[in-house]
C-alpha positions in Angstrom: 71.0 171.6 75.6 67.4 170.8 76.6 66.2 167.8 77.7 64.0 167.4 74.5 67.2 167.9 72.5 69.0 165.3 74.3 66.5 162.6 74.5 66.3 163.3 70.5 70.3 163.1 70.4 69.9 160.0 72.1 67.2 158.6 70.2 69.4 159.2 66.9 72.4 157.6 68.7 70.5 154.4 69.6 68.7 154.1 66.0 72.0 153.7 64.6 73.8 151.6 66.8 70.7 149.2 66.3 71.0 149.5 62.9 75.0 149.0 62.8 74.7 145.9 65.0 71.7 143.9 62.9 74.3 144.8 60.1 76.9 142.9 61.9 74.9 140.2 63.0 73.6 139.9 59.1 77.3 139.5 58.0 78.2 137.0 60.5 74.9 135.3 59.9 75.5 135.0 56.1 79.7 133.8 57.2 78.3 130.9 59.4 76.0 130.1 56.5 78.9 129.5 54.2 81.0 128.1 56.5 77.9 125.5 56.8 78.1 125.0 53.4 81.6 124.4 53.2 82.2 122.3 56.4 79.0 120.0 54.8 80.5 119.8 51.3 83.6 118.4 53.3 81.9 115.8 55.4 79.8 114.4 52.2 83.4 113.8 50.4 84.6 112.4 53.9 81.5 109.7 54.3 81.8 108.7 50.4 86.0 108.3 51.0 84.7 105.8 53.8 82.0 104.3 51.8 84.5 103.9 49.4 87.4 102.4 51.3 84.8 100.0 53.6 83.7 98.5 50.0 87.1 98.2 49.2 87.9 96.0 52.1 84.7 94.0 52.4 85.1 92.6 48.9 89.0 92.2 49.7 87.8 90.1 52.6 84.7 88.3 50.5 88.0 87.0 48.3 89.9 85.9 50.8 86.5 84.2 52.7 86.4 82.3 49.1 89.8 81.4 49.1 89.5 79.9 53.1 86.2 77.9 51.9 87.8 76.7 48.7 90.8 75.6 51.1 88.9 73.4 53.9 86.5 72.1 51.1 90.2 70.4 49.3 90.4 66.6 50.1 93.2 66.3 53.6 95.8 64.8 51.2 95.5 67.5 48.6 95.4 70.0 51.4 98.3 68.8 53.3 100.3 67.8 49.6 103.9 69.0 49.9 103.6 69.7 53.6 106.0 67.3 54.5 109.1 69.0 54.3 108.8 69.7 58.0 108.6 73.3 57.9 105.2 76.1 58.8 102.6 75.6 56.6 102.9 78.6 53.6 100.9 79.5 50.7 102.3 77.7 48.6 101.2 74.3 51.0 98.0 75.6 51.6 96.3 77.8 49.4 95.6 80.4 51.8 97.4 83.9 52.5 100.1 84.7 54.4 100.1 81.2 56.1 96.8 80.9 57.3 96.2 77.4 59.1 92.9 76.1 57.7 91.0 73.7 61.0 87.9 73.1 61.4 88.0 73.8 65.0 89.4 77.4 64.2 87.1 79.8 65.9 86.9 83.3 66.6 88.2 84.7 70.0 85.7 85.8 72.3 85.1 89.7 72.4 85.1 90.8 76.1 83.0 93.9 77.2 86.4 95.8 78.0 87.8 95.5 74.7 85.6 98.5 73.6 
């Protein structure tokens, strides 16, 4: 074979491995563009199931907010009616869920840096 007849051999051979490997490269191009499509679809229903759930919660705690407020804003002797039986203050003596104490000098604890 000649030299011309290999570089044309050659020429042919390298034409269509560039043209097999831009086909590859379109297919995975147009897989990752799915899968983009898909994994985003997914993370949209994931962010609304959290919107959804954090709504849920805040206007759980909102009702229970009302409930402490209503509580503390009860005269003492209405608050403290029927807690004389000696036992832990309930629901039933207070008002409040799962036998919440109800003081004014309840306060948050402090949040240390370290927590996080």
């Amino acid at each position: 074979m000649t030299a011309e007849g290999k570089s044309q051999k050659y020429l042919k051979w390298t034409k269509a491995e560039r043209q097999m490997i831009v086909a590859k490269y379109q297919q995975l191009w147009q897989f990752l563009e799915g899968q983009e499509r898909l994994l985003l679809a997914q993370l949209q229903k994931l962010d609304e199931e959290i919107v959804r759930r954090l709504s849920m919660q805040i206007s759980r705690l909102s009702e229970w907010i009302g409930e402490l407020e209503g509580t503390c804003q009860k005269p003492a002797s209405e608050f403290l009616q029927g807690a004389g039986d000696g036992g832990p203050p309930t629901r039933r003596h207070t008002g409040v869920r799962s036998g919440m104490h109800c003081t004014p000098w309840m306060e948050l604890p402090a949040v240390s840096d370290k927590a996080q």
